[in-house]
N, C-alpha and C positions, 0 to 999 in steps of 0.2 A: 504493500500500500504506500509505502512510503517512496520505490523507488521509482511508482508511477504519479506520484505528487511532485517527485522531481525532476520528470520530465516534463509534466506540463509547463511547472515554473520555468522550468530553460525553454518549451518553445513559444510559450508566453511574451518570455524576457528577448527572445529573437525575435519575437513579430514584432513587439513595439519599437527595440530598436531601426527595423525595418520599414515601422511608418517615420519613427523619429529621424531614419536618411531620408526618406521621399520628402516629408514635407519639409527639410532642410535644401535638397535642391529645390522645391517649387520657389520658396523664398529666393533661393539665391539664380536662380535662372534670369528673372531680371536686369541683374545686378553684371550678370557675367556678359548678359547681351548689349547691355548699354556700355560696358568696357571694350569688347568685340567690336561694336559701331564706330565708339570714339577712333580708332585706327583706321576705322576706312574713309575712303575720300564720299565729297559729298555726294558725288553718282554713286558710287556702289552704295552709299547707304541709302540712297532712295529708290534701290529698283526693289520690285515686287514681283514676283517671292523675293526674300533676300538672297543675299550671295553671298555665301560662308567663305570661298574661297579667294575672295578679293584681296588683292594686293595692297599691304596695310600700310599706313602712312601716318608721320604725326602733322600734318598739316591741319588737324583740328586742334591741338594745344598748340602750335605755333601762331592758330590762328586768336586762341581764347587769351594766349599772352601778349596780342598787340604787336606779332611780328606781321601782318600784312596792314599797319596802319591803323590798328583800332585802339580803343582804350585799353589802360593797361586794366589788370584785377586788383593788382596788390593794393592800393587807397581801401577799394569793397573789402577785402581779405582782413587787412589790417584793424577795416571797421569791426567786420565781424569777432573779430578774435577779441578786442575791445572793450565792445559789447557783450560779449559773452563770457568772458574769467572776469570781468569786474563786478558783472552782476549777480555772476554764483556765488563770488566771494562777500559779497554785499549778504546775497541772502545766507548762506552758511554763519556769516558774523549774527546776522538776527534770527533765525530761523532755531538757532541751538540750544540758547539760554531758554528761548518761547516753549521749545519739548521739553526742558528739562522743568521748566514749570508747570506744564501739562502732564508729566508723565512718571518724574519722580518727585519733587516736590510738590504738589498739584495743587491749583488754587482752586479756590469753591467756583462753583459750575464751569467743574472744566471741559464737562461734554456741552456744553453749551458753546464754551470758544471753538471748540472744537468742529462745531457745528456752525457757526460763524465763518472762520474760514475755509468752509467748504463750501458757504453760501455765496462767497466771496468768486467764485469757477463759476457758478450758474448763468450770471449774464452773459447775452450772448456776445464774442468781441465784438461784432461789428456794431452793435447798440452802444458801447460806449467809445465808438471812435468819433463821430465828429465831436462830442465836450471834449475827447483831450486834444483833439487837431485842433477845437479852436481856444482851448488853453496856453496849447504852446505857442499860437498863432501870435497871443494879446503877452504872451510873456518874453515875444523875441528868441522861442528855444527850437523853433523850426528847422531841419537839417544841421542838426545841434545831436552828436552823437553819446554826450555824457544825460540828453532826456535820456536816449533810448536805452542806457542803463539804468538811469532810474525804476522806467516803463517796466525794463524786465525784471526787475528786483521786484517791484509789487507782485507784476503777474505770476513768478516762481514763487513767492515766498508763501502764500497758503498752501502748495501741493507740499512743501519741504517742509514746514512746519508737522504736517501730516505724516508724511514719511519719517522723520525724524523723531515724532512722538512714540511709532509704534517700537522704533529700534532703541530708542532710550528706554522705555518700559523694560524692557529685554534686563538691563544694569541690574546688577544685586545692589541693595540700597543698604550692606552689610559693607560694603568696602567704601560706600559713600562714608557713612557712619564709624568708617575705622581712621578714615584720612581726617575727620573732623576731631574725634579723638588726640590724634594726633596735634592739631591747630591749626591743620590747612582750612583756608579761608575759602568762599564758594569761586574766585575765579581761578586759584589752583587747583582746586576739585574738578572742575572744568576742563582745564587743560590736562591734568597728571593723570586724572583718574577716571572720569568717565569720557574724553574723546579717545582714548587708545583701545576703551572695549568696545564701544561704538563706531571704529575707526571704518567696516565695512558698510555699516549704513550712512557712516557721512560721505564714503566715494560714492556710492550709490546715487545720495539727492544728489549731489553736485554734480555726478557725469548726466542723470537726466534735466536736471535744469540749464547745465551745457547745453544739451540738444535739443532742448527747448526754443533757445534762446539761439543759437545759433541757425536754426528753422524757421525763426517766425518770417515771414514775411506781411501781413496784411500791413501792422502797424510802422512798417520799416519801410514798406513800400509810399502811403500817404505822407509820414510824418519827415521822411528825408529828399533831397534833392543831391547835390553833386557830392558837397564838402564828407556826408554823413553817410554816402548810401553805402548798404551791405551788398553782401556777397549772392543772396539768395535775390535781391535784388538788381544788382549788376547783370545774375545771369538770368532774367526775364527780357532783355534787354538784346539778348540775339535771337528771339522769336518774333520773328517778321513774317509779313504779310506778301513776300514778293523773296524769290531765290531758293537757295535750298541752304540747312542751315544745322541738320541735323545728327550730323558728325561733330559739329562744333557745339551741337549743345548737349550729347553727349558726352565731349570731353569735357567741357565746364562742369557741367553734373558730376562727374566722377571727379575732378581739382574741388570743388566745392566741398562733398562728400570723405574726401579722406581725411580733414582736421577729427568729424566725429566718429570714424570710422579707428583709426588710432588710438584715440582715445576710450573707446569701448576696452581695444586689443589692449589698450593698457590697465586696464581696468576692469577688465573680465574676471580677475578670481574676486576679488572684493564686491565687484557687480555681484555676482551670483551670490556671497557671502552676506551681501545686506540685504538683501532681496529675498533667500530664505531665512533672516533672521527670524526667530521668532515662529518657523512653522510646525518647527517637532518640540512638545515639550520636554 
């Protein structure tokens, strides 16, 4: 009996890792086609059927870096990247102390905050774009790239405050309690003692508020012009209505794609390690 319970569990444990490879390629077949495209010149990439065995070129990143006379990327690139580490860091600074008072020292009606900052996601973005376009409009912060940190700090910091509550819960509040013993004070408790056990749920919000923030486009789109614009908006910008254009905006797509794509790969064990925090007791 037993040694046919553990056959099943072995062809169990092969079937699913056999859907867990199919639907790993369905994901990444996109991914591998829009890199395939970017190599080929802009005929081959627009005939239909396509032509797998076309002769590949990088004449679409020489075209997306401004060697046939276009703009360059790096101002958008530099925007985004900007934008994006100042305003994780922004929310990481506030988003922490806010769990840790939600989560191990918890203040009275703390599912109510709780609940507040998740009510804070429900409006829809585009309902509250024209009040901030015409905020920044009357405040002079118009294609002004330190708004769009701010912007993004707001709009990360309820999902990170969230995230971050469930992983601070996780802390035994017995070492909290040892270090105070001791005379550590609550911002070295902070630092010494619970961000090193938390250490996989803070890469976690920070590489999704990363990709948040380095994705947005509606509000990055309206609220910048030359000086401020991003990356995700720069590359809307070779989608014309006249030519063909499609090799170049697959290789933009993929230059675009690899700051969050690295940063995942760098961050993959602690990704996964705050992400199941907390699911097996």
């Amino acid at each position: 009996m037993s040694s046919l319970a553990l056959r099943v569990g072995k062809h169990r444990g092969r079937s699913i890792g056999l859907v867990a490879w199919l639907v790993g390629i369905v994901f990444f077949f996109p991914i591998a086609w829009m890199a395939l495209t970017s190599f080929h010149s802009e005929a081959d990439a627009a005939t239909n059927p396509p032509s797998f065995g076309a002769a590949l070129t990088l004449d679409g990143y020489r075209e997306f870096f401004g060697a046939g006379g276009g703009a360059s990327p790096w101002p958008a690139l530099v925007n985004s990247a900007v934008a994006s580490i100042v305003s994780t860091l922004f929310v990481l600074v506030l988003a922490f102390p806010a769990a840790y008072a939600l989560s191990i020292r918890r203040v009275k009606k703390w599912t109510d905050v709780l609940f507040f900052f998740l009510s804070t996601k429900m409006l829809p973005v585009v309902a509250g774009l024209l009040p901030i376009y015409l905020f920044a409009k009357n405040t002079g912060m118009l294609d002004n790239i330190w708004f769009l940190v701010i912007l993004y700090t707001s709009m990360n910091l309820p999902i990170a405050v969230w995230m971050m509550q469930s992983f601070l819960a996780e802390v035994p509040v017995a070492v909290i309690e040892a270090a105070q013993i001791d005379g550590a004070r609550l911002p070295t408790i902070l630092a010494r003692v619970v961000a090193p056990i938390a250490l996989p749920g803070i890469a976690a919000t920070s590489l999704i508020c990363f990709i948040f923030s380095w994705n947005e486009l509606l509000f990055a789109r309206v609220l910048t012009g030359v000086v401020a614009e991003t990356a995700p908006v720069f590359l809307t910008g070779f989608i014309t209505s006249q030519g063909l254009f499609l090799a170049k905006v697959c290789a933009a797509s993929l230059v675009v794609s690899l700051p969050v794509l690295a940063a995942g790969f760098a961050a993959q064990d602690k990704l996964v390690q705050g992400l199941s925090l907390g699911a097996v007791k």
